[in-house]
Structure formats: structure tokens, C-alpha cells
C-alpha positions as CSV (number, residue, x, y, z in Angstrom):
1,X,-124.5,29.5,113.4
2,X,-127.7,28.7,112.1
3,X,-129.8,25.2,112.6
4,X,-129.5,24.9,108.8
5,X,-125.8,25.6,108.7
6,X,-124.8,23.4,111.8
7,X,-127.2,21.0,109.6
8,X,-124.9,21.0,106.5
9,X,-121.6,20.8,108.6
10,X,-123.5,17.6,110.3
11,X,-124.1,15.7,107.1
12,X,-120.2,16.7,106.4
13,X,-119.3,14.6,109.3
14,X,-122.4,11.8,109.7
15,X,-123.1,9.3,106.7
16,X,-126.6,10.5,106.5
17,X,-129.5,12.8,108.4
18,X,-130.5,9.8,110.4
19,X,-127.8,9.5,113.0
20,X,-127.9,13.2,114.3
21,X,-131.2,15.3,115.1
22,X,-132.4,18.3,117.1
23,X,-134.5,18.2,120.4
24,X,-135.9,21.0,123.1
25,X,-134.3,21.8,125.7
26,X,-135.7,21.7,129.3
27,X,-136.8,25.8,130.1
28,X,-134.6,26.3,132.9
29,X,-131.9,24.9,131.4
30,X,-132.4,27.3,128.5
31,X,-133.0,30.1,130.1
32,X,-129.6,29.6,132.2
33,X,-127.3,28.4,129.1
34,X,-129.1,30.5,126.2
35,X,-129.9,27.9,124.2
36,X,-132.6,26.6,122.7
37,X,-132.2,23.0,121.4
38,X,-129.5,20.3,122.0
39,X,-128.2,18.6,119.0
40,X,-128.7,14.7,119.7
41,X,-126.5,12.1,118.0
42,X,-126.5,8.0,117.5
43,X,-122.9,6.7,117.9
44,X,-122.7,2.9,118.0
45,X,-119.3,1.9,119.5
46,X,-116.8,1.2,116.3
47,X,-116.5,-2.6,117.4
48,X,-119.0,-4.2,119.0
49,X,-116.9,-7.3,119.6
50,X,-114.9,-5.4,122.2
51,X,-115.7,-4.3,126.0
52,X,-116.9,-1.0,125.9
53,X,-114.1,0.9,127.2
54,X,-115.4,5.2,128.4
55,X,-112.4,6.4,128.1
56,X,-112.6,5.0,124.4
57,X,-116.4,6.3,123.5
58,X,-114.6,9.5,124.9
59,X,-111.5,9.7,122.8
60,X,-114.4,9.2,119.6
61,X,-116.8,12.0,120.9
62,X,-114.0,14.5,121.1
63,X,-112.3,13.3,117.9
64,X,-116.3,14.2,116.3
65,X,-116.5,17.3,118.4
66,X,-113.3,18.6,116.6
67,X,-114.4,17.2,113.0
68,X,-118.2,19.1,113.3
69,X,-115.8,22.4,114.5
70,X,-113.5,21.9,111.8
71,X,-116.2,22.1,109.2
């Protein structure tokens, strides 16, 4: 998949361009997983008014995860 396609599956699954970009990845780490950048993303926790719970923020990474392979 192509940085411009994984873009337009991204802004199927983010309200807009400012809660996901791109950034380099370390050299060694590239050169040992083949790739090139890491796709970086700003989740706030859905209710702030609640303990932040990890199994929670989890659940919601993987529940994305599934949406941006879905698209």
C-alpha cells in the first residue's frame, strides 16, 4: 500500500489529517523490519472523566487497527 493510499484509508477512519501523521524510523530498526516510516496517531481516551483503564485504551487501539484494515 502506498503512503497516499494508507493516507485516504486514514482520513476514512480519523475526523481529520491532524490526528494521524508519518514519522522516520530509527535505521536499525528499518533495516531489520523493512520499513521505512511509522504511522503516528493522537487518541485522547473517549472519557476523560474516568481512570484510565490499559486494557481499555487497548480494546480501542485494536478496535482502530481493524477499522484502518477494513478500509
Amino acid at each position: 500500500m502506498t503512503v497516499s493510499a494508507l493516507k485516504n484509508c486514514l482520513l476514512d477512519v480519523f475526523e481529520d489529517e491532524s490526528l494521524f501523521g508519518f514519522s522516520a524510523i530509527d535505521g536499525d530498526l528499518a533495516e531489520k523490519e523493512d520499513c521505512k516510516c511509522a504511522l503516528v496517531t493522537l487518541l485522547t481516551y473517549p472519557d476523560l472523566n474516568d481512570t484510565y483503564n490499559a486494557i481499555e485504551y487497548f480494546i480501542m487501539l485494536e478496535d482502530l487497527r481493524k477499522n484502518i484494515l477494513k478500509s
